[in-house]
MMTF fields as JSON, N, C-alpha, C and O atoms, coordinates in Angstrom:
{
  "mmtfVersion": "1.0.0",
  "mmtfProducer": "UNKNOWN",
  "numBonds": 331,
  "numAtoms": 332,
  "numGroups": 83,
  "numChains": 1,
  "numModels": 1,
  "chainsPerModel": [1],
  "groupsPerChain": [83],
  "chainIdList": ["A"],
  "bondAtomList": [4, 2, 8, 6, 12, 10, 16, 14, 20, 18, 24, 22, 28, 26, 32, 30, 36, 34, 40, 38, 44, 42, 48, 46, 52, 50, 56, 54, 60, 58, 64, 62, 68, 66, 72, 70, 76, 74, 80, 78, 84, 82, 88, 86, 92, 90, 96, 94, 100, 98, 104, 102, 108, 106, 112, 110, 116, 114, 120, 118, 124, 122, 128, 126, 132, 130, 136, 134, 140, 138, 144, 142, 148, 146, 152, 150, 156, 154, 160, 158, 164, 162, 168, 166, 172, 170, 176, 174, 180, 178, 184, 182, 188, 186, 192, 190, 196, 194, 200, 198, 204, 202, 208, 206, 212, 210, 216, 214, 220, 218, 224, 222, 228, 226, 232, 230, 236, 234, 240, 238, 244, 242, 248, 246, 252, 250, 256, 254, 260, 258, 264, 262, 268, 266, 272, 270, 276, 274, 280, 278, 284, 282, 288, 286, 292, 290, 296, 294, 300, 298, 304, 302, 308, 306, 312, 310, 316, 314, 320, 318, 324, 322, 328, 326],
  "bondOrderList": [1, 1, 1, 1, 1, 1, 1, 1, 1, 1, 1, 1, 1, 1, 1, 1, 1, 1, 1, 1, 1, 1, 1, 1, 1, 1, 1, 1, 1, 1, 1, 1, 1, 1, 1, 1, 1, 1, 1, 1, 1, 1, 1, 1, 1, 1, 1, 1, 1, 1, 1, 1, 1, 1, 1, 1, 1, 1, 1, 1, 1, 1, 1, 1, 1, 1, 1, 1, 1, 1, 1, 1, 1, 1, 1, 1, 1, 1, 1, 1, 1, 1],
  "groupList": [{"groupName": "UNK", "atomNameList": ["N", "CA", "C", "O"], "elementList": ["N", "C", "C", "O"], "formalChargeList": [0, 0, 0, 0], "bondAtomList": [1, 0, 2, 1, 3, 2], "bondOrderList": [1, 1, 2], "singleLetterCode": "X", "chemCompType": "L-PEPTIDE LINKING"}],
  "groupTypeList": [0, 0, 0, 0, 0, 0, 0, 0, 0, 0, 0, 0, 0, 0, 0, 0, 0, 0, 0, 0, 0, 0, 0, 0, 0, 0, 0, 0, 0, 0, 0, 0, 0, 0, 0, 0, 0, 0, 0, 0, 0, 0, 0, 0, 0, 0, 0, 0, 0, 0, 0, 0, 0, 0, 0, 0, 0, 0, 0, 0, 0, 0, 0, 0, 0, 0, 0, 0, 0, 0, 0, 0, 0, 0, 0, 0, 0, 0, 0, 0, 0, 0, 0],
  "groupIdList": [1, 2, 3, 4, 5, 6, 7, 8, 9, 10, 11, 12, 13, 14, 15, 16, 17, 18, 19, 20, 21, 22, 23, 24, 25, 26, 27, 28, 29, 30, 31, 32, 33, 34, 35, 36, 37, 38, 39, 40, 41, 42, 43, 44, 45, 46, 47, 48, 49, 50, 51, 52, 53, 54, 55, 56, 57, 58, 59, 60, 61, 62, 63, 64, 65, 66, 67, 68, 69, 70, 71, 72, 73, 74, 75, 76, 77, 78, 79, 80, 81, 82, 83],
  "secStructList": [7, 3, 3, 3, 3, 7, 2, 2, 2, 2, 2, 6, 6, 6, 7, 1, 5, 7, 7, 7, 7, 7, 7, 1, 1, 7, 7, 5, 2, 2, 2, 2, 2, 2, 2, 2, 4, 4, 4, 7, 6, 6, 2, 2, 2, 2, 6, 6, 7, 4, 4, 4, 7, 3, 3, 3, 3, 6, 6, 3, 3, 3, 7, 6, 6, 1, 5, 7, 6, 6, 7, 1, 3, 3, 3, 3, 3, 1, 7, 7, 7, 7, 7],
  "xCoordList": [6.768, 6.491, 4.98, 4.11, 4.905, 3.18, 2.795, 3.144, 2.088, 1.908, 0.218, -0.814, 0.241, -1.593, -1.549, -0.739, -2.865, -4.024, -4.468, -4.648, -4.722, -5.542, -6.333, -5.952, -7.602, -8.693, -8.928, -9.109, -8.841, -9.275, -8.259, -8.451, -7.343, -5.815, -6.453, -6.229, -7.223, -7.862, -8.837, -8.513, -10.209, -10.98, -10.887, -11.761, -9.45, -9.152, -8.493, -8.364, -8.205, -7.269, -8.202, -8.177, -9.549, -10.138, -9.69, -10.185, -8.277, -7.922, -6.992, -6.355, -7.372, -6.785, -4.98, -3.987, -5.014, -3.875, -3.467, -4.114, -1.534, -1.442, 0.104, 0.717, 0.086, 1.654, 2.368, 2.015, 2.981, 3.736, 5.106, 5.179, 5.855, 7.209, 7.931, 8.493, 7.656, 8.362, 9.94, 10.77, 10.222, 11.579, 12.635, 12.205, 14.123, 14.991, 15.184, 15.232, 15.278, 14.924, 13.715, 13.726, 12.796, 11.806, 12.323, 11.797, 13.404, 13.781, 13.363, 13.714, 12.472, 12.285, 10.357, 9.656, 9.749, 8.316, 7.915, 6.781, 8.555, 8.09, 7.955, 7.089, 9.15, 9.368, 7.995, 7.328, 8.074, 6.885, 5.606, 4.743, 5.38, 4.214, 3.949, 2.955, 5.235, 4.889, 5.051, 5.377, 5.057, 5.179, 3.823, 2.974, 3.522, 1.894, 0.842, -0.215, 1.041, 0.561, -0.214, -1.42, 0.901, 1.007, 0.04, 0.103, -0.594, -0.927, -2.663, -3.286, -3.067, -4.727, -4.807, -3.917, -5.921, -6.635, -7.143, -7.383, -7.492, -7.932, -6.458, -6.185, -5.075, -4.138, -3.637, -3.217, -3.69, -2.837, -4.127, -3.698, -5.383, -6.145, -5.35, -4.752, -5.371, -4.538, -3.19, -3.103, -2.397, -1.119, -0.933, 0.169, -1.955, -2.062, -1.395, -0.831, -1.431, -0.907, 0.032, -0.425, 1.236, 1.893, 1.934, 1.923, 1.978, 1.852, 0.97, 1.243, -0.285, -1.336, -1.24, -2.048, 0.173, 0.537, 1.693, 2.849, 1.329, 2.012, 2.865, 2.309, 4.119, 4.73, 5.139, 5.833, 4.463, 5.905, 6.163, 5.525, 7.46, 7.737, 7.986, 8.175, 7.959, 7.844, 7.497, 8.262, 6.403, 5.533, 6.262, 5.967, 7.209, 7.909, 7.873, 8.454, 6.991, 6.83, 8.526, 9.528, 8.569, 9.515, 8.892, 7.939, 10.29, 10.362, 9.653, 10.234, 9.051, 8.984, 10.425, 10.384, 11.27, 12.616, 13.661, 14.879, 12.842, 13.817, 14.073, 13.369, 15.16, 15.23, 14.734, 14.498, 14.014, 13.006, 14.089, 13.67, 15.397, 16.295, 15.208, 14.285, 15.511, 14.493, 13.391, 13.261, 12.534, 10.722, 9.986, 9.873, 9.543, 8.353, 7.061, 6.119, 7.069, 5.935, 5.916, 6.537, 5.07, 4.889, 3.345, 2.393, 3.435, 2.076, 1.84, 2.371, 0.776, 0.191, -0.712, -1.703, -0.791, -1.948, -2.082, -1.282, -3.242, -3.276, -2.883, -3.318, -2.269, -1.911, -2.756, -3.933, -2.649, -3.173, -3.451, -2.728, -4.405, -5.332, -5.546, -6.15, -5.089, -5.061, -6.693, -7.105, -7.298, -8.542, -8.948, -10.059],
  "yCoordList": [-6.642, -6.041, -5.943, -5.684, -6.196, -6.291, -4.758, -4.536, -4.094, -2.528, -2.813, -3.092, -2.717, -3.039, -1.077, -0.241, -1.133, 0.345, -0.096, -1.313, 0.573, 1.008, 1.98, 3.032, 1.889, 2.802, 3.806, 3.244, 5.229, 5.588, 5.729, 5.831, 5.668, 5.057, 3.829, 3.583, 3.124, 1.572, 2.443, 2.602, 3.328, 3.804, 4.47, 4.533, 5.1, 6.203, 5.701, 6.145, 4.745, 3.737, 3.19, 3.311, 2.261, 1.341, -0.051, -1.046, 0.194, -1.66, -1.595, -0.742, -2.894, -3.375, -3.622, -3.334, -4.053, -4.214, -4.944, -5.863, -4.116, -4.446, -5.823, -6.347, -5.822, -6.674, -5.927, -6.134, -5.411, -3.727, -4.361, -5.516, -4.059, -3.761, -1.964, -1.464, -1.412, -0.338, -0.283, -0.962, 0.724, 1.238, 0.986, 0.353, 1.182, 0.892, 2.517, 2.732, 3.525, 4.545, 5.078, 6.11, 3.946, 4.405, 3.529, 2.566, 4.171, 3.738, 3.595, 2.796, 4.662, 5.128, 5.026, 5.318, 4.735, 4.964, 6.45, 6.762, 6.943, 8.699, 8.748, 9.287, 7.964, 8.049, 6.584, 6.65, 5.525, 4.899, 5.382, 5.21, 6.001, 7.136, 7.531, 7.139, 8.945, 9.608, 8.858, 9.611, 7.758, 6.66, 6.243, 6.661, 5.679, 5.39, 6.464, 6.166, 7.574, 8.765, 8.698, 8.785, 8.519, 8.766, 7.703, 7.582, 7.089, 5.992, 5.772, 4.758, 6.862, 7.198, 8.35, 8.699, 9.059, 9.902, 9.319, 10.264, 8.335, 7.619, 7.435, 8.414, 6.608, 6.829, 8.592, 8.931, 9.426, 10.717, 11.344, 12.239, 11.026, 11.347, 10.817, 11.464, 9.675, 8.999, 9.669, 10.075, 9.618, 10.238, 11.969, 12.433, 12.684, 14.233, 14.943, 16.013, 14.404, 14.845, 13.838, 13.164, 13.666, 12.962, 13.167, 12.185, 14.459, 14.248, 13.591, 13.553, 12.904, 12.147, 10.604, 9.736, 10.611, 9.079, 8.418, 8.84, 7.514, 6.501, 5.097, 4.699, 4.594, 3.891, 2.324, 2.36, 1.343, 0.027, -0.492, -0.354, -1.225, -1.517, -3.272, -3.639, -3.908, -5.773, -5.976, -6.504, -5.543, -4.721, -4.268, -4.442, -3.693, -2.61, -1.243, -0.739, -0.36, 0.879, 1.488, 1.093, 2.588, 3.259, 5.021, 5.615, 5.385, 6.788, 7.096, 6.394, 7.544, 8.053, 8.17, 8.11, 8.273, 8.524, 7.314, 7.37, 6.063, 5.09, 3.987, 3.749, 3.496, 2.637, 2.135, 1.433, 1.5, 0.027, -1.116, -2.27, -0.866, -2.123, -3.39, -3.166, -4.283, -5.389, -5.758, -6.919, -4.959, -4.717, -5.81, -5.804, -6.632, -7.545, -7.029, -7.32, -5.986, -5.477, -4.051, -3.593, -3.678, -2.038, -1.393, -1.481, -0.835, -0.554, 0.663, 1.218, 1.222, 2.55, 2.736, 2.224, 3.418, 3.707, 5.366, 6.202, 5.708, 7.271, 7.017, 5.968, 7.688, 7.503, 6.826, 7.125, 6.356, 5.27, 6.382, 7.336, 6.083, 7.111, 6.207, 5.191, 6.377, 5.377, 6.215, 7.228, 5.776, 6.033, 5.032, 5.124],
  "zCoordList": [2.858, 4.14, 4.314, 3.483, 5.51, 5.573, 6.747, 7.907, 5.933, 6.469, 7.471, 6.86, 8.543, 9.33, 9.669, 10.07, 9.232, 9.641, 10.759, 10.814, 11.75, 13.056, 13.058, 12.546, 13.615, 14.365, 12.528, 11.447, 12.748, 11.826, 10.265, 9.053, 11.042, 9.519, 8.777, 7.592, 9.543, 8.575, 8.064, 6.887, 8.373, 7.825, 6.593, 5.73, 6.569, 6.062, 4.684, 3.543, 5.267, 3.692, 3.078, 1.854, 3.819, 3.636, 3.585, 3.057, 4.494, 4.318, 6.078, 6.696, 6.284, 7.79, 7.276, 7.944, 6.311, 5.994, 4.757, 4.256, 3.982, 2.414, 2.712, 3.642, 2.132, 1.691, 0.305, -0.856, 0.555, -0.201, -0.526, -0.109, -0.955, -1.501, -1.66, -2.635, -0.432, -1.542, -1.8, -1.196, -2.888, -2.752, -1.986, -1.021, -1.861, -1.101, -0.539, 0.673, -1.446, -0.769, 0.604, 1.275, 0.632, 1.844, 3.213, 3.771, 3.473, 4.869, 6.355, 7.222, 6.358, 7.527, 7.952, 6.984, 8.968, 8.843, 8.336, 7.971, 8.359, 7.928, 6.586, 5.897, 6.222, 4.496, 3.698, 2.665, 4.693, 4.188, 4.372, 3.511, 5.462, 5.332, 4.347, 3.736, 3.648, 2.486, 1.618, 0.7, 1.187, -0.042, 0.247, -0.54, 0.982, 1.041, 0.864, 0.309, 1.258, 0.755, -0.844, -1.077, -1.809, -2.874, -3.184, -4.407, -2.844, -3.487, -3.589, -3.904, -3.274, -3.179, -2.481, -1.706, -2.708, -1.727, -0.734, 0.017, -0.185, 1.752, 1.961, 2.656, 1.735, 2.165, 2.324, 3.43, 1.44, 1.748, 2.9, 3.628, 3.087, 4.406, 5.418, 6.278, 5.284, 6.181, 7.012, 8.171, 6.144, 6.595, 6.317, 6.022, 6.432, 6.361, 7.339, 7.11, 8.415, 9.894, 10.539, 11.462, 10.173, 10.925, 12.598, 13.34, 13.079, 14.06, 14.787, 15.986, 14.359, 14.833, 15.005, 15.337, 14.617, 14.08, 14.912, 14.901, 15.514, 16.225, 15.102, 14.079, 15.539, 14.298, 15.679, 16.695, 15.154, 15.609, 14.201, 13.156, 14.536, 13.82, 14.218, 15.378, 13.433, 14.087, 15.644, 16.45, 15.893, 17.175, 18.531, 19.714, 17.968, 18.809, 18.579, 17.618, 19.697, 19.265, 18.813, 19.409, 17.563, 17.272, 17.369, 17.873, 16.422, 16.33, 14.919, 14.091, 14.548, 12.78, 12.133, 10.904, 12.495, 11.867, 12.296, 12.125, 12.968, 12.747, 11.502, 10.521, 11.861, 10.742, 10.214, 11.197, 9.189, 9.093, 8.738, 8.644, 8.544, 7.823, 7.075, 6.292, 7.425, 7.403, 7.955, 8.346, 8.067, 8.663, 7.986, 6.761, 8.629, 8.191, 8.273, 7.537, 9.518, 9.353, 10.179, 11.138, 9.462, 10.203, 10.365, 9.59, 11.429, 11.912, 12.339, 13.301, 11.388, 12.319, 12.693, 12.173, 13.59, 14.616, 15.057, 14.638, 15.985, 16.323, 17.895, 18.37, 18.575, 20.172, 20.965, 20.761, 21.45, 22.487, 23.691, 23.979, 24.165, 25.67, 26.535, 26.19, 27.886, 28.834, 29.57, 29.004, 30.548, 30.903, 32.628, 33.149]
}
């Protein structure tokens, strides 16, 4: 699965984007969140505040609590501001 950072989630990780494998247990973007978490201090900056966090998934915006079934790729970002 290929995971892409946006805006300050890329800063915060230090990478635009990984090619990951996790678990069969991390179903959900919420649950790959807190799995990416674990995996440095710039990722757990990263995902500190979920509520700040926008999820697509194979670039269709989702829910944090949807499925990922078979995700090629998943993407987070902070809300988008129209102007």
């Amino acid at each position: 699965m290929r995971v892409l950072y946006f805006a300050w989630l890329r800063e915060k990780t230090g990478v635009g984007q990984e090619e990951l494998s996790p678990p069969a247990e991390v179903n959900t973007p919420r649950a790959l969140a807190a799995w990416l978490a674990g995996r440095g201090p710039g990722h757990a900056a990263a995902f500190a505040n979920m509520a700040l966090i926008r999820c697509a998934v194979d670039r269709e915006f989702v829910d944090l609590d949807a499925t990922l079934g078979g995700a090629a790729e998943v993407a987070f970002f902070p809300p988008v501001t129209g102007g």
